[in-house]
C-alpha positions as CSV (number, residue, x, y, z in Angstrom):
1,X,-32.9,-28.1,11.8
2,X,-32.9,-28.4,15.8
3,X,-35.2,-27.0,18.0
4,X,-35.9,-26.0,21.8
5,X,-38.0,-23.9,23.7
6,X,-35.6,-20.8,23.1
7,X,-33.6,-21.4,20.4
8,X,-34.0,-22.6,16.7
9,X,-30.6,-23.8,14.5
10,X,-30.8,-24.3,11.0
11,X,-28.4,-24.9,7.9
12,X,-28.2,-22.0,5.3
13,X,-29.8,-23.7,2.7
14,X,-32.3,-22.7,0.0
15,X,-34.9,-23.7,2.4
16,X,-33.9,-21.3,4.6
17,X,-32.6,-18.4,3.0
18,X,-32.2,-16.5,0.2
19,X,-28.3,-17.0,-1.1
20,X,-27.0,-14.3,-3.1
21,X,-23.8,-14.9,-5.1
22,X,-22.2,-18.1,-6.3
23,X,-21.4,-20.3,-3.1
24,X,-20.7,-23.7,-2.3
25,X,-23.2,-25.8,0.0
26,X,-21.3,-28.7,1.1
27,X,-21.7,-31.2,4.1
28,X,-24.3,-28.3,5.2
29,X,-22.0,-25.7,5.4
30,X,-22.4,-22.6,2.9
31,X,-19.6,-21.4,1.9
32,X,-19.2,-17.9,0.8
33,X,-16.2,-16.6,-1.6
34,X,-17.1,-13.6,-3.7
35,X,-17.1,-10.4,-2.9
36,X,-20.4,-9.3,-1.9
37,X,-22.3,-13.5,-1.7
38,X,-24.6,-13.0,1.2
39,X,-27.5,-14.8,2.7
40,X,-30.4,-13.2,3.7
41,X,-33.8,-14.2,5.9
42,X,-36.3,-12.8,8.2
43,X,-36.8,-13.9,11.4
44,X,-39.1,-13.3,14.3
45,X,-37.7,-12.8,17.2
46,X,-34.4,-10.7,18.5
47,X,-31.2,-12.3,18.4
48,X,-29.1,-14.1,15.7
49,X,-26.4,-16.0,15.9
50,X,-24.3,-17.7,13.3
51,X,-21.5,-20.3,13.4
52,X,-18.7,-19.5,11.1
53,X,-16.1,-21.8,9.8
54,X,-13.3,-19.5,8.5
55,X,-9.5,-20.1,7.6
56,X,-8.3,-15.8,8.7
57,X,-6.4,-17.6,11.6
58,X,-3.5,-19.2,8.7
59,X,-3.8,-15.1,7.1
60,X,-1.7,-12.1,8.5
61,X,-4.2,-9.6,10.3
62,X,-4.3,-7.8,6.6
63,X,-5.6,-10.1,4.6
64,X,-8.6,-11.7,6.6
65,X,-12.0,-12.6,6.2
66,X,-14.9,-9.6,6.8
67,X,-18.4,-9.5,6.9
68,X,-21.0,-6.8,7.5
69,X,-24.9,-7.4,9.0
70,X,-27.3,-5.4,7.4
71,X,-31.6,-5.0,8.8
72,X,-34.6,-4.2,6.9
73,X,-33.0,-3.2,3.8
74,X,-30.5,-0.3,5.5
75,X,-28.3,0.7,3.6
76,X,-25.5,0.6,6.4
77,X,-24.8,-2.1,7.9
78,X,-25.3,-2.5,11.5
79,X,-22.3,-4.3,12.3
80,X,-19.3,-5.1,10.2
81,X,-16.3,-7.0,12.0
82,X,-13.3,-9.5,10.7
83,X,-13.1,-13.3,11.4
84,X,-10.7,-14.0,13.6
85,X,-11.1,-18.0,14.3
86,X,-13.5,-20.4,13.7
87,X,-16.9,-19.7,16.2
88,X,-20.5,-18.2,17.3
89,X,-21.1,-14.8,16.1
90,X,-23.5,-12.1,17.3
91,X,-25.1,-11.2,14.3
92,X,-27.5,-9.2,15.9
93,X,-30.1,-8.2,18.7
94,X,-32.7,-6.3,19.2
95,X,-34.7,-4.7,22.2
96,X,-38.1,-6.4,21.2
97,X,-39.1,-9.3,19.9
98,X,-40.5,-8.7,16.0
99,X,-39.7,-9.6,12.5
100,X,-37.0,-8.5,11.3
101,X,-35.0,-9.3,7.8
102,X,-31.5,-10.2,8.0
103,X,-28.6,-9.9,5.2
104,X,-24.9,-11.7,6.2
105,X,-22.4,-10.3,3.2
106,X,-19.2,-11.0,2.6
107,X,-16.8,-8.1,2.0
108,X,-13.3,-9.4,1.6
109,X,-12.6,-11.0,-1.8
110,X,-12.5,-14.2,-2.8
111,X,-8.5,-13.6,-3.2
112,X,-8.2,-13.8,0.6
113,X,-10.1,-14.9,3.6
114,X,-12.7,-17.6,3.0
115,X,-16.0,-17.9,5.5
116,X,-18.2,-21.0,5.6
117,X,-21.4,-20.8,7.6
118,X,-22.2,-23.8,9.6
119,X,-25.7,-22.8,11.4
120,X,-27.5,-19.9,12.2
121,X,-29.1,-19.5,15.2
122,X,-32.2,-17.7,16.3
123,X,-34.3,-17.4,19.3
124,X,-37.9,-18.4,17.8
125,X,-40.2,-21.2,18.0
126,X,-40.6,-20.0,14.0
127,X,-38.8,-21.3,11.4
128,X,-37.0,-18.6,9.2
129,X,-37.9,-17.2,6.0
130,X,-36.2,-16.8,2.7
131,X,-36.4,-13.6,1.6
132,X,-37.7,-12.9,-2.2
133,X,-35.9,-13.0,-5.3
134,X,-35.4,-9.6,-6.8
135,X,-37.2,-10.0,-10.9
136,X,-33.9,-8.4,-12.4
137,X,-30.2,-9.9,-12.2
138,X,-27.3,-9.2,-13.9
139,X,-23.7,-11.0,-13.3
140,X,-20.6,-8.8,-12.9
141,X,-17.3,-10.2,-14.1
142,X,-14.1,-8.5,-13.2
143,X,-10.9,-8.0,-11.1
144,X,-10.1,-6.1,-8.1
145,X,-12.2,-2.7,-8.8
146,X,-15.3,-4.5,-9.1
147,X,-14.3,-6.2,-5.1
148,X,-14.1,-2.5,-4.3
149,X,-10.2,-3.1,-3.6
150,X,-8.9,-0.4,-1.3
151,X,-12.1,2.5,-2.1
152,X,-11.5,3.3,1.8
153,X,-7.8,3.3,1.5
154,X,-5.6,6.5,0.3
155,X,-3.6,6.0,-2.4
156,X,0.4,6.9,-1.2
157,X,-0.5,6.3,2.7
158,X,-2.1,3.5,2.7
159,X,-1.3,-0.6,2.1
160,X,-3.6,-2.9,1.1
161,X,-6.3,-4.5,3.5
162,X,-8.9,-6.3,3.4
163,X,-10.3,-4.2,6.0
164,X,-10.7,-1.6,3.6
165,X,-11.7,-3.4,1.0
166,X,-16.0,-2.2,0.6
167,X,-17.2,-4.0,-2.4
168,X,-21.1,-3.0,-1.0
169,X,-20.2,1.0,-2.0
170,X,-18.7,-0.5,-5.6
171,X,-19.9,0.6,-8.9
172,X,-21.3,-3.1,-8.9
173,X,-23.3,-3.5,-5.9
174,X,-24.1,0.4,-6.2
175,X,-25.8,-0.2,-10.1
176,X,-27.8,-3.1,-8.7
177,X,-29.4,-1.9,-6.0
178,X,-29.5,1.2,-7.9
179,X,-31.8,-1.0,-10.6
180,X,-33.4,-3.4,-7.8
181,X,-31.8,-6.3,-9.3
182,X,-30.3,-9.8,-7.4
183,X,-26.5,-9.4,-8.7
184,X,-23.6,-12.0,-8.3
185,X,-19.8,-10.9,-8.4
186,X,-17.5,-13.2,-10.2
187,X,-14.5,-10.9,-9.4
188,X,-10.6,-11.3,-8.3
189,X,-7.8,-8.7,-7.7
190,X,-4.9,-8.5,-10.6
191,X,-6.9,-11.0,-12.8
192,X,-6.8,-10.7,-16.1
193,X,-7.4,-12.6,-20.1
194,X,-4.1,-13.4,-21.2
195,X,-2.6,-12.1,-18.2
196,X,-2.8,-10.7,-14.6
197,X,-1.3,-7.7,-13.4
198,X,3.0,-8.1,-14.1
199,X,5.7,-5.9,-13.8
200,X,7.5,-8.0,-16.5
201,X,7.8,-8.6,-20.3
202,X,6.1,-12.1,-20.0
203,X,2.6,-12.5,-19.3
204,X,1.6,-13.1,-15.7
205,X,-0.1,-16.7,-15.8
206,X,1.1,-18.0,-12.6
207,X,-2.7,-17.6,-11.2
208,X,-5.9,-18.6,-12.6
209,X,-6.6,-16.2,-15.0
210,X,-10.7,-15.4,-15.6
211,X,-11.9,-17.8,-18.4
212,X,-10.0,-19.9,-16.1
213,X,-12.2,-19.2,-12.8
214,X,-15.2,-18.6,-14.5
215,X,-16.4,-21.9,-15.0
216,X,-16.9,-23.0,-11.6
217,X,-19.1,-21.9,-9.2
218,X,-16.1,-20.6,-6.1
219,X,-13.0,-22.6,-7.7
220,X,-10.9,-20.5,-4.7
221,X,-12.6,-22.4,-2.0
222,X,-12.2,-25.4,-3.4
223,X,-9.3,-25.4,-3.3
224,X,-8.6,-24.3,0.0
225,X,-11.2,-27.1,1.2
226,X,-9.0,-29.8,-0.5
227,X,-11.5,-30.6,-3.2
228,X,-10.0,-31.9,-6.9
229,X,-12.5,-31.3,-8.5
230,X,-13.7,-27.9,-8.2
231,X,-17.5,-27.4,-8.7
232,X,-18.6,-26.3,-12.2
233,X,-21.0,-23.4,-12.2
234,X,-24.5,-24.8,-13.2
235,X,-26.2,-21.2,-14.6
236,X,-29.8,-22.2,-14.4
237,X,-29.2,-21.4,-10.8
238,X,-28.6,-17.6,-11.6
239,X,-29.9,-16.6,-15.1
240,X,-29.0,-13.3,-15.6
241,X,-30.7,-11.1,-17.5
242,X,-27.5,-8.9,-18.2
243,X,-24.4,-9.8,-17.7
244,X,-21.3,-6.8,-17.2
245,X,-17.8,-7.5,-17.4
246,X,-15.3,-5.4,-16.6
247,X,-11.6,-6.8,-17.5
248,X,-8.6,-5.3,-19.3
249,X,-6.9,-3.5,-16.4
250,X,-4.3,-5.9,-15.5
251,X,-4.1,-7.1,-19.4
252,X,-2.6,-3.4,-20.2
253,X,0.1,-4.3,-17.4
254,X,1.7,-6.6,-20.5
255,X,-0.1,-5.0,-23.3
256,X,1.2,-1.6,-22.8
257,X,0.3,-0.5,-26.5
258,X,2.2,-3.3,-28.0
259,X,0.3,-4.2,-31.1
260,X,1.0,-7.9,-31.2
261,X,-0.1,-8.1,-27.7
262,X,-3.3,-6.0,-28.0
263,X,-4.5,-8.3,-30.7
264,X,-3.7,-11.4,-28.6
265,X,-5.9,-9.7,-25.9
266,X,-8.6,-8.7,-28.4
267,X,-8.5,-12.3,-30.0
268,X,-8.9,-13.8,-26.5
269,X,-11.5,-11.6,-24.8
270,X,-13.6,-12.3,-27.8
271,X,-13.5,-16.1,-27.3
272,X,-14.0,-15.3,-23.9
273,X,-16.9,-13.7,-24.7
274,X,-17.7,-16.4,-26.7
275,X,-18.0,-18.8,-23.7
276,X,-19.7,-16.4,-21.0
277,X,-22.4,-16.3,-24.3
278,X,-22.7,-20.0,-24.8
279,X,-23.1,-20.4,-21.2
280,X,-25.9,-17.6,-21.0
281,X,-27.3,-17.3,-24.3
282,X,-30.7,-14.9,-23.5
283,X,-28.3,-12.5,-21.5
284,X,-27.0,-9.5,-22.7
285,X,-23.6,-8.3,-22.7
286,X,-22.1,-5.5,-21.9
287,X,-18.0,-4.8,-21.8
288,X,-17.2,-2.0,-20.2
289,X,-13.4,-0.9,-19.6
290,X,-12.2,2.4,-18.3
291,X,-12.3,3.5,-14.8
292,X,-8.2,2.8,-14.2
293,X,-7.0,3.5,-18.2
294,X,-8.5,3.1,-21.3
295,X,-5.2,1.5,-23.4
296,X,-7.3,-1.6,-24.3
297,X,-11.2,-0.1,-24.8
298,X,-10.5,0.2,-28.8
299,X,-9.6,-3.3,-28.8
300,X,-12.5,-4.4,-26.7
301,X,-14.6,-1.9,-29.0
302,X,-13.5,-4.1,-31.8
303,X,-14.3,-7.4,-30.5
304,X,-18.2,-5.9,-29.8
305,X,-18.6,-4.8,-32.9
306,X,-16.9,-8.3,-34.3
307,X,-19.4,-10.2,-32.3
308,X,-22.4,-7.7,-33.9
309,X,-21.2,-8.1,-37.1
310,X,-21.8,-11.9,-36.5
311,X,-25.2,-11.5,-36.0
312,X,-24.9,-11.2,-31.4
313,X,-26.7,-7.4,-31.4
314,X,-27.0,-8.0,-27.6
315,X,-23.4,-7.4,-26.9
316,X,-22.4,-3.9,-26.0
317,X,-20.0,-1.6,-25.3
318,X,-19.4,1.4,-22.7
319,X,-16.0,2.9,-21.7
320,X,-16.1,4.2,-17.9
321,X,-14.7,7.6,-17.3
322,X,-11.1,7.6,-16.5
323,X,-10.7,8.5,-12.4
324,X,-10.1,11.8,-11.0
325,X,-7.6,12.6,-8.5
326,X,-10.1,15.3,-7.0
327,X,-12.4,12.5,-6.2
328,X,-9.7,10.7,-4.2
329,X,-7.6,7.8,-5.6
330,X,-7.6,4.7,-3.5
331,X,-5.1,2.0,-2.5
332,X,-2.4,1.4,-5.1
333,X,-4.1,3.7,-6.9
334,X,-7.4,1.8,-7.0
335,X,-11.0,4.3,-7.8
336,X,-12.7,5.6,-4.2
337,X,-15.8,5.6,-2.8
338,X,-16.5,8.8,-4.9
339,X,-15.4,7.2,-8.2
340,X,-17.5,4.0,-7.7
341,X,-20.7,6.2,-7.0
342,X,-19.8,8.2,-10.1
343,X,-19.7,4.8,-12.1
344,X,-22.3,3.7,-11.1
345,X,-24.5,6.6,-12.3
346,X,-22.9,5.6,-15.5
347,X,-23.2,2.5,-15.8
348,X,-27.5,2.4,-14.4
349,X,-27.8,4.7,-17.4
350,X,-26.6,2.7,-19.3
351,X,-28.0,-0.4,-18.3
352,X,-31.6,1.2,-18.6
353,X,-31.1,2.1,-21.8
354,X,-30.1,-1.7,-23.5
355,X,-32.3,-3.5,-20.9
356,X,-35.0,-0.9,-21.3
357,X,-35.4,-0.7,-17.8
């Protein structure tokens, strides 16, 4: 930390703020990945300023990195802009000097435009404060609904953009705050268990697909950083008591009813299962399939009740409802706004029911 009369800079650290999310702290930069990793601190005082390492200027205008800035718990941000090139930021400024909390999250995906944040910057003679841990967390794992791909786009008018792209008004984000729970997102657009979205006969493994990506804490910006070795995820650092995953939608891209393929899925999400339980084994589970077609929820059905019959009663089960073109459809026919609040009303149900919330 460096400090004048005017002006205080300080690494995002766990010393200094509360990080939300998987992200990588490295050379005392924070990098954030996943859709909706934030930090957030309060300050006293009336401006912040942040120093942000991003890599939108090698991305076309589409796909680049955005952020929002959200005060004292709004639930609007006050700002929300793209990164163009690496710099200083304005993250905001107020009339008066006072405390004032401050939340940085990232909305684009992890797919697309990375962000790193080199040092904040705030006009105290006070340090900054982290802000409290929330008692509740749950871990969502899934593709490009739970990153809130194109909920502000229209399906049939508009292409994808990561300007669109509002993972803070998906079901996700929308169930946690909905419970007052710390969430991260462990999520990626087309991903899938045996395979990501395809158009072919052959599964689609030319990208990571999840039990690949899971493991590490933001394998993505690893690699863009030029690191080997990516990071494994060490979950001490986010114990979550519930854990919600949300795959199967690109997997019916390739299943498409076939029966040898469903039980190749089924045979493979329960192993992955398997893992995300080994690696968490006081969570509970919940699989949940639906929002975009329900071709594979029997066979995710079956792998619940497999692991149940095993002896694992925390794992669960819950099928979304399947969208409704009255409630708007989305980019490439992705759920809306509307269709994300409406899951999430199911899904909190749900959630206080099994956690007994």
């Amino acid at each position: 930390m460096r400090e004048s009369e005017v002006c205080m800079e300080f690494y995002a650290d766990d010393s200094n703020v509360n990080v939300i999310g998987r992200s990588l702290m490295m050379n005392n930069t924070r990098y954030l990945g996943y859709s909706c990793s934030a930090i957030e601190f309060e300050f006293t005082g009336t401006k912040v300023e942040a120093d942000i390492w991003t890599d939108s200027d090698t991305l076309e205008t589409e796909l680049k990195a955005w952020v929002a800035v959200f005060v004292n718990d709004e639930e609007l941000p006050v700002k929300r802009f793209s990164l163009e090139k690496n710099g200083i930021y304005l993250l905001y400024e107020g009339a008066k000097s006072q405390t004032t909390k401050i939340r940085l999250v990232k909305y684009s995906e992890a797919a697309f435009g990375k962000i790193g944040i080199r040092s904040i910057r705030i006009d105290s003679d006070q340090p900054p404060r982290p802000t409290k841990k929330k008692s509740r967390r749950i871990e969502f794992i899934g593709n490009s609904i739970t990153c809130g791909y194109g909920n502000e786009g229209i399906w049939n008018v508009d292409t994808f953009q990561t300007s669109q792209e509002n993972p803070w008004e998906a079901y996700a984000a929308l169930t946690a705050r909905k419970l007052e729970a710390d969430y991260q997102l462990v999520c990626w657009s087309g991903i899938g268990i045996i395979s990501n979205y395809t158009e072919q006969e052959v599964p689609n493994t030319t990208e990571w697909l999840m039990p690949q990506l899971y493991p590490y804490t933001d394998r993505a910006t690893d690699q863009v950083l030029g690191n080997t070795e990516p990071e494994v995820w060490k979950n001490e650092r986010f114990d979550p008591d519930c854990i919600v995953i949300n795959l199967g939608t690109n997997d019916s891209s390739y299943t498409k009813n076939i029966n040898e393929r469903v039980e190749a899925f089924g045979n493979r999400y329960y192993e992955f299962v398997r893992e995300v339980r080994n690696k968490n084994p006081r969570s509970k589970i919940l699989c949940t399939l639906g929002a975009m077609g329900q071709d594979l929820c029997e066979a995710i059905r079956q792998q619940v009740e497999r692991m149940n019959s095993e002896g694992d009663d925390n794992v669960h089960f819950m099928d979304f409802d399947v969208q409704r073109e009255e409630d708007g459809i989305g980019t490439d026919w992705h759920p809306s706004k509307a269709t994300h609040r409406k899951m999430a009303v199911k899904l909190t149900d749900k959630l206080k029911t099994i956690m007994n919330w």
